[in-house]
ZAMARGU-4260 file (C-alpha; in steps of 0.2 Angstrom, whole numbers, plus 5000, padded with zeros to 4 digits):
<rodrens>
0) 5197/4665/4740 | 5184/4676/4742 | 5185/4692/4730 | 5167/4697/4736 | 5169/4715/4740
5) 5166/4721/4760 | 5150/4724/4761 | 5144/4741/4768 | 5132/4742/4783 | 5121/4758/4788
10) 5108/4759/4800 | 5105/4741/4801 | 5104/4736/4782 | 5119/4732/4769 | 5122/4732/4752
15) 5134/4719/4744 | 5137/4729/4726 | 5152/4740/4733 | 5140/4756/4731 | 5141/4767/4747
20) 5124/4766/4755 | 5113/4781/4754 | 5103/4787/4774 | 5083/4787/4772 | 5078/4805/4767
25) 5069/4805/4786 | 5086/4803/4794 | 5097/4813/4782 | 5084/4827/4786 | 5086/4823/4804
30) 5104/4824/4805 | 5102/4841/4795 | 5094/4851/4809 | 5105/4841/4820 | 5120/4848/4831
35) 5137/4837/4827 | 5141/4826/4841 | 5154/4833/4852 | 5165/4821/4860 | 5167/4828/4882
40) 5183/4837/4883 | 5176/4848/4869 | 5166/4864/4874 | 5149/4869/4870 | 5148/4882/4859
45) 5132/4892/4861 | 5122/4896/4845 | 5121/4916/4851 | 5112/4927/4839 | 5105/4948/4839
50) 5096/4952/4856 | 5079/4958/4854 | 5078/4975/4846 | 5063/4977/4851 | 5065/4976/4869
55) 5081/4987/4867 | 5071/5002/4861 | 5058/5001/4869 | 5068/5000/4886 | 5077/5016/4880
60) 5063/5025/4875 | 5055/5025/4891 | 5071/5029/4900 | 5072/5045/4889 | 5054/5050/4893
65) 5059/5047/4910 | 5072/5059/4911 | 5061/5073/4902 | 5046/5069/4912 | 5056/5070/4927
70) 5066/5089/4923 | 5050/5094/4917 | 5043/5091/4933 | 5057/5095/4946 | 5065/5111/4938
75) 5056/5124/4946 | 5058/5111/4963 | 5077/5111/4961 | 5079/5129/4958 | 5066/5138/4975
80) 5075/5122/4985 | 5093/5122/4979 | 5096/5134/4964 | 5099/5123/4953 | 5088/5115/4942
85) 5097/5100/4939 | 5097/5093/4958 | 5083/5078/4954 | 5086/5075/4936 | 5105/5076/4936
90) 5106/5060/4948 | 5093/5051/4939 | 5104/5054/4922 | 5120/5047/4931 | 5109/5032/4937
95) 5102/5029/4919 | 5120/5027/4913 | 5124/5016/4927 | 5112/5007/4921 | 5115/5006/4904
100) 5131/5000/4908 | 5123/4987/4920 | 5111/4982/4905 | 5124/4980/4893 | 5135/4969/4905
105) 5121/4957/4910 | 5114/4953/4892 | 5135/4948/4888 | 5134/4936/4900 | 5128/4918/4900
110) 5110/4919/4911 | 5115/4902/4916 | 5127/4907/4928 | 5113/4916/4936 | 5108/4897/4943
115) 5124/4897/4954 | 5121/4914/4960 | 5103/4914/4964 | 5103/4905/4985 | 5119/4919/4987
120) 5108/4931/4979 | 5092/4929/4989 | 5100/4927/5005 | 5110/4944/5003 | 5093/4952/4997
125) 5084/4943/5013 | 5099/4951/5026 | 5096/4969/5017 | 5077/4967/5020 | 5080/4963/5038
130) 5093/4978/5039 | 5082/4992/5036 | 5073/4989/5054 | 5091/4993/5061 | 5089/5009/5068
135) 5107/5015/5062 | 5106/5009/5045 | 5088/5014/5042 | 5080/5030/5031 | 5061/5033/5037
140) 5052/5041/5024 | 5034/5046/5030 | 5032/5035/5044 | 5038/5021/5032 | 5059/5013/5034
145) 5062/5006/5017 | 5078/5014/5011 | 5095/5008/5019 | 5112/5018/5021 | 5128/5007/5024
150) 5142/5019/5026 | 5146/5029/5011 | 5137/5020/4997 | 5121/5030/4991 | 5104/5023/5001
155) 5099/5006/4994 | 5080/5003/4992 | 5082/4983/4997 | 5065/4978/4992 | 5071/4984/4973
160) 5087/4970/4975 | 5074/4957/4982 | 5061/4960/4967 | 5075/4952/4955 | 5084/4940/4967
165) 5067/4932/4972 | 5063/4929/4952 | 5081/4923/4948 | 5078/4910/4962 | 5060/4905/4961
170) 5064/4903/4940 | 5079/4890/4947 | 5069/4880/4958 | 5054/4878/4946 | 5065/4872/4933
175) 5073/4862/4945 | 5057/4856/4953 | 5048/4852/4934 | 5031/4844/4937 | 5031/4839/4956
180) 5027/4859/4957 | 5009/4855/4955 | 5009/4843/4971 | 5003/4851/4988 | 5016/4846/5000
185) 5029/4846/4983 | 5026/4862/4977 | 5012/4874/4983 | 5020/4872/5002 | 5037/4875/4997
190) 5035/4888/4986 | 5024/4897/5002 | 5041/4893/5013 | 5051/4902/4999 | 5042/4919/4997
195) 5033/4920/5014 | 5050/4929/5022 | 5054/4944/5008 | 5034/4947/5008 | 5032/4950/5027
200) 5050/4959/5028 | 5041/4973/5016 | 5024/4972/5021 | 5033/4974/5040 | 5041/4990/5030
205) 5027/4995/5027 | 5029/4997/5009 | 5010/4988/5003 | 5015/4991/4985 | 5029/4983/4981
210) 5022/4970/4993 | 5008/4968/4981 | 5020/4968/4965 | 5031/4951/4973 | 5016/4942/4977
215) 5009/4945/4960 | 5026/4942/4951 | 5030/4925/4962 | 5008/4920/4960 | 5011/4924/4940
220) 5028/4913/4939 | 5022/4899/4949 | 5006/4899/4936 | 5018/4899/4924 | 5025/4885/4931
225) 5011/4874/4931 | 5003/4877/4948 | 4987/4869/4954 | 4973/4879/4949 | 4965/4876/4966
230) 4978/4880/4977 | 4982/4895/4967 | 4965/4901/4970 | 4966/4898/4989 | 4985/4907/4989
235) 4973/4921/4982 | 4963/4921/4992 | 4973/4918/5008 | 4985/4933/5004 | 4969/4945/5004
240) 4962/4938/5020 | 4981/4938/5029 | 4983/4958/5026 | 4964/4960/5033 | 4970/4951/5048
245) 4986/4957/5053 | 4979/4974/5049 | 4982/4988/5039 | 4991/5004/5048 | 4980/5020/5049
250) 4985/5029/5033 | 4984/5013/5023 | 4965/5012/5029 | 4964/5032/5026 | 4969/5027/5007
255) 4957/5017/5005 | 4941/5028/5011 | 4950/5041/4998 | 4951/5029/4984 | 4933/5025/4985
260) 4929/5044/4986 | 4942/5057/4983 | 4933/5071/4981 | 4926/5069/5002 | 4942/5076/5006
265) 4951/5085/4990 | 4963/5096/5002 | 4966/5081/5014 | 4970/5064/5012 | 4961/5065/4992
270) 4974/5078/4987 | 4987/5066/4978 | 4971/5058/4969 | 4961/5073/4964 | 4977/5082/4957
275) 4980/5067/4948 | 4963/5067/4938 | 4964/5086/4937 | 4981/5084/4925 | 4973/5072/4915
280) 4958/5081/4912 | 4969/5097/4907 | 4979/5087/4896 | 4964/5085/4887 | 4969/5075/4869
285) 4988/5082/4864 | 4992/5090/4881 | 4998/5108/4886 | 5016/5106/4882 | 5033/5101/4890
290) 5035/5114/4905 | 5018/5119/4903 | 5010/5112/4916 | 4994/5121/4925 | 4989/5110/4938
295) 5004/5105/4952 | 5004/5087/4957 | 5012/5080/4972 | 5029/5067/4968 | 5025/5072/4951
300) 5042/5064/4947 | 5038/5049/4955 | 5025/5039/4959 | 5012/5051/4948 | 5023/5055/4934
305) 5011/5046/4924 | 5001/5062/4929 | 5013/5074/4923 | 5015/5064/4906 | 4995/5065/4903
310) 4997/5084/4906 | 5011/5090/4896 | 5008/5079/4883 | 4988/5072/4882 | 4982/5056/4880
315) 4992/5055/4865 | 5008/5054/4875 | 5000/5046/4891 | 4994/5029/4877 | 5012/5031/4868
320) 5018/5026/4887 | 5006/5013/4888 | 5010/5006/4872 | 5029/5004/4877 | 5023/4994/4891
325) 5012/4982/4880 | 5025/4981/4868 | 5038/4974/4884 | 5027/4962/4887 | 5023/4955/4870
330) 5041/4955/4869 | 5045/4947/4883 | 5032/4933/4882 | 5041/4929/4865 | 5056/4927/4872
335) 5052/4917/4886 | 5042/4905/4874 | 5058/4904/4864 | 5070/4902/4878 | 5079/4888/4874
340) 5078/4880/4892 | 5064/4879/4907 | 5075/4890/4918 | 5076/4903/4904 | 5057/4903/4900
345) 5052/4904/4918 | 5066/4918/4922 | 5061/4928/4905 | 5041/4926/4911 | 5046/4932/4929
350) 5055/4947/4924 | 5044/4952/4910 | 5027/4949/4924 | 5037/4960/4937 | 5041/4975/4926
355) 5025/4975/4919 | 5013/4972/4932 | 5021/4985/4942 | 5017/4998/4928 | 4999/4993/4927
360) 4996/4996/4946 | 5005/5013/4944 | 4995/5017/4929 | 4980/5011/4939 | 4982/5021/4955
365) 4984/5037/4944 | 4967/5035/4936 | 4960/5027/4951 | 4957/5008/4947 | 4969/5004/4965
370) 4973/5014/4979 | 4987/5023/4981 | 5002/5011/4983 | 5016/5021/4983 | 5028/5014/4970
375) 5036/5018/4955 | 5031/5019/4936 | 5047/5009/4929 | 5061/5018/4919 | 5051/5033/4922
380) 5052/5039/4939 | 5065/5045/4947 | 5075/5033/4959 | 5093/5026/4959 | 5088/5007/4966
385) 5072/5006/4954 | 5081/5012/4939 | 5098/5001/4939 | 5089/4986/4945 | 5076/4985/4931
390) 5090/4987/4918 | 5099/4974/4926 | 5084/4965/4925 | 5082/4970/4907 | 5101/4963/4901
395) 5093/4946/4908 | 5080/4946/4898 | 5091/4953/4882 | 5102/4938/4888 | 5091/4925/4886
400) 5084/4931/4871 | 5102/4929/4861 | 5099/4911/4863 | 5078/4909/4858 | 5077/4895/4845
405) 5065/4891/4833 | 5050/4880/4833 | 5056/4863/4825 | 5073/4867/4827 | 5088/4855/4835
410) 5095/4863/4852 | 5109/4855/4862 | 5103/4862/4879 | 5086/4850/4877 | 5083/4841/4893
415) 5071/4831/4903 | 5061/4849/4907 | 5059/4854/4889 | 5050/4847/4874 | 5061/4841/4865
420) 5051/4838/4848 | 5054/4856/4845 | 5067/4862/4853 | 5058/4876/4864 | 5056/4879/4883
425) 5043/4865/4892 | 5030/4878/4898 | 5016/4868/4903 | 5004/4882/4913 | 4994/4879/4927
430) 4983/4864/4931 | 4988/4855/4913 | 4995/4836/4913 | 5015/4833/4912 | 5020/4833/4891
435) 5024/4815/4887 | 5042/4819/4877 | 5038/4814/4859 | 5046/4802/4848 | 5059/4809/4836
440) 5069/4793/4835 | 5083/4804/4841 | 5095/4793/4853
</rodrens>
C-alpha cells in the first residue's frame, strides 16, 4: 500500500512533503490587485467612488457668478420694461435648479447606458434641428430661426440638444470603431457622414457660432480618437473653404469688416464691440463695483456678460472667470485619462472640449481675437436650453469620473480598446501606431 501523502499541485509544479505550496511573490502580487472571478449569473459590481470635487465647485461657482452677473445687468431692464427687476434673472434661477437637479440625476446614473441611448438621442436632436425651418414651430430672432416652440413647453434652442447628443454618439462609435478610425474610407469618411447633417442644419439657421463650436468639438474628439494627421488637416481646411463657398449672409460679412476695425463704425455695426472694450477699460484692475456699471453694453447678460464681469469687477474678476474655465479643463482631462473605458475617455474628452471651447471663443469675441459669433459664455449667460444642458452635460462627466481608476491598477471593464497593463482608458491620439496590449500573464 501506498502511504505516500497526495501530492499538492499549483501553477504547474508539486510538492510531495504534505506542505501546502506557497504562489510566486509575482503571482501573489498579481491576484492581489486583482478582481475575484465572478462566475455569470453573478452581477458586476461597479467599484464607484467620490465624484470630482473639483468639477463640482467649479461648475457651481460659475453658475453663481451667472446669476449675479446676469441681475446685475438686467435689473434696471426688467424694471423700465416690466416693473420688475426679477423678469431675466428670475427664469435663469428656476433653470439653474433645474439644472441642478438634471446634474445630480445624470452623475447617479451608470454613463454606460448612455451607449443604448445615443442613435435615439441623435436622431431626436437631428428632427428638432430640421423643425426649426417649420414656419409654425419656429422663433426668428434677428433675421436668425434657431429657437423652437412645441405647444406649451418653453422654446427649445435644438442646436443646445445636438451639441450633447452628437458627442454622446461620436464618443460611442469611436470606441466602437477603435483603430480602423484612422483609415480614410473607415474612419475620416464616415465620421464626415455623421456630423455633416447637424452642422449644415445650424449653419442653414444661421447660427455660425455654435456651428463653429460642433465642428471644433467633433475635430477635437476625433483627434482624440486617433485620427489621421493628414486628413485632419484637409477637414480643416475644407471646413474653412465650404463656408467661403456657400457664402456668408450680409451681416455675417458686415461682422467681419467690424472685427477687423471697430472703431470705422462705433455707432453702427462696431457698436457691440467697441462697448465691449470700453467696459474693460473702465473696469480697470478691481472694477467699478456690482451695479456700478458706467458704460451700457448691448446683451450684456448674454453673449457679453463677459463684459459686464470685467466692468463691475476688473481683471481680477474677469481672470478669476478665466481660471474656472482652465481649471474644467484640467479637471476634465484627468478624468477622461482615468476613465476606466475607451467610450468613457472619448465621452469625458468631448464634453470637457465643447464646454470649454465654447468659452474661449466667447471670451475671445469680447476682447476681439474672433468675430462676433453670437453664443453664450457657459453657466453664465442667461438662457434656459444653454444652462440645463451643460449641467446635464456636467453629471456625465461627474459620472464617469465616480469610476476613474488608478494607473497600474486591476479593472474589470478592460477590454480590447483599452490598455490593459494599467488599467486606464486606450487613448492613442492622432496619427500614433495601434498599442500592442502588453504582457501581464493575466489569462
Amino acid at each position: 500500500m501506498n502511504l505516500a501523502p497526495p501530492i499538492r499541485r499549483f501553477g504547474g509544479r508539486s510538492r510531495d512533503d504534505g506542505a501546502p505550496e506557497r504562489p510566486p511573490a509575482s503571482d501573489a502580487r498579481r491576484a492581489a490587485n486583482r478582481t475575484p472571478a465572478k462566475s455569470p449569473t453573478q452581477v458586476l459590481q461597479r467599484d464607484r467612488h467620490q465624484p470630482d470635487y473639483t468639477i463640482l465647485v467649479v461648475i457651481v461657482a460659475l453658475a453663481a457668478i451667472g446669476i449675479l452677473m446676469v441681475y446685475s445687468s438686467s435689473a434696471m431692464r426688467g424694471y423700465v420694461t416690466d416693473a420688475d427687476t426679477f423678469s431675466i434673472v428670475g427664469p435663469q434661477i428656476q433653470w439653474a435648479l433645474l439644472g441642478l437637479l438634471a446634474m445630480a440625476g445624470m452623475m447617479r446614473v451608470d454613463y454606460r447606458y448612455l451607449r443604448l441611448a445615443s442613435v435615439p438621442f441623435l436622431l431626436v436632436a437631428l428632427v428638432l434641428l430640421v423643425l426649426v425651418f417649420v414656419p409654425q414651430f419656429q422663433i426668428v430672432v434677428g433675421g436668425s430661426a434657431r429657437w423652437l416652440r412645441l405647444g406649451p413647453l418653453p422654446a427649445i434652442h435644438p442646436a443646445e440638444v445636438a451639441k450633447l447628443a452628437l458627442v454622446i454618439y461620436l464618443a460611442h462609435w469611436f470606441a466602437k470603431r477603435g483603430t480602423r478610425v484612422r483609415g480614410f474610407w473607415s474612419g475620416t469618411v464616415p465620421f464626415l457622414v455623421i456630423i455633416a447633417p447637424v452642422i449644415a442644419l445650424v449653419f442653414k439657421e444661421p447660427d455660425l457660432g455654435t456651428t463653429m463650436v460642433i465642428t471644433l468639438t467633433a475635430l477635437t474628439m476625433f483627434f482624440v480618437a486617433g485620427a489621421n494627421l493628414v486628413h485632419l488637416a484637409l477637414m480643416g481646411s475644407g471646413a474653412g473653404l465650404a463656408v467661403i463657398v456657400v457664402g456668408l449672409r450680409g451681416y455675417q460679412m458686415d461682422r467681419i469688416r467690424t472685427w477687423l476695425d471697430p472703431w470705422s463704425d462705433r455707432l453702427g455695426d462696431g457698436f457691440h464691440t467697441v462697448q465691449g472694450l470700453l467696459a474693460l477699460g473702465v473696469g480697470s484692475l478691481f472694477g467699478r463695483g456690482l451695479g456700478q456699471s458706467l458704460v451700457t453694453v448691448p446683451n450684456a447678460f448674454n453673449d457679453f456678460i463677459f463684459a459686464e464681469v470685467g466692468q463691475e469687477f476688473g481683471l481680477l474678476g474677469a481672470t478669476v472667470v478665466i481660471l474656472l474655465f482652465v481649471a474644467l479643463a484640467y479637471s476634465g482631462m484627468r478624468v477622461a485619462l482615468a476613465a476606466p473605458d475607451t467610450f468613457g475617455a472619448l465621452l469625458a474628452a468631448g464634453i470637457t472640449g465643447w464646454l470649454c471651447l465654447q468659452a474661449f471663443i466667447n471670451i475671445a469675441v469680447v476682447v476681439t481675437l474672433v468675430p462676433i459669433t453670437g453664443i453664450t459664455l457657459p453657466f453664465l449667460s442667461a438662457g434656459g436650453s444653454s444652462l440645463i444642458i451643460s449641467f446635464a452635460a456636467v453629471g456625465i462627466l461627474l459620472s464617469i469620473s465616480r469610476e476613474t481608476v488608478e494607473k497600474g491598477s486591476w479593472n474589470d471593464d478592460a477590454t480590447a480598446d483599452r490598455r490593459r497593463g494599467d488599467g486606464r482608458a486606450h487613448l492613442s491620439g492622432a496619427g500614433r501606431r495601434p498599442i500592442t496590449p502588453r504582457a501581464t500573464g493575466r489569462r
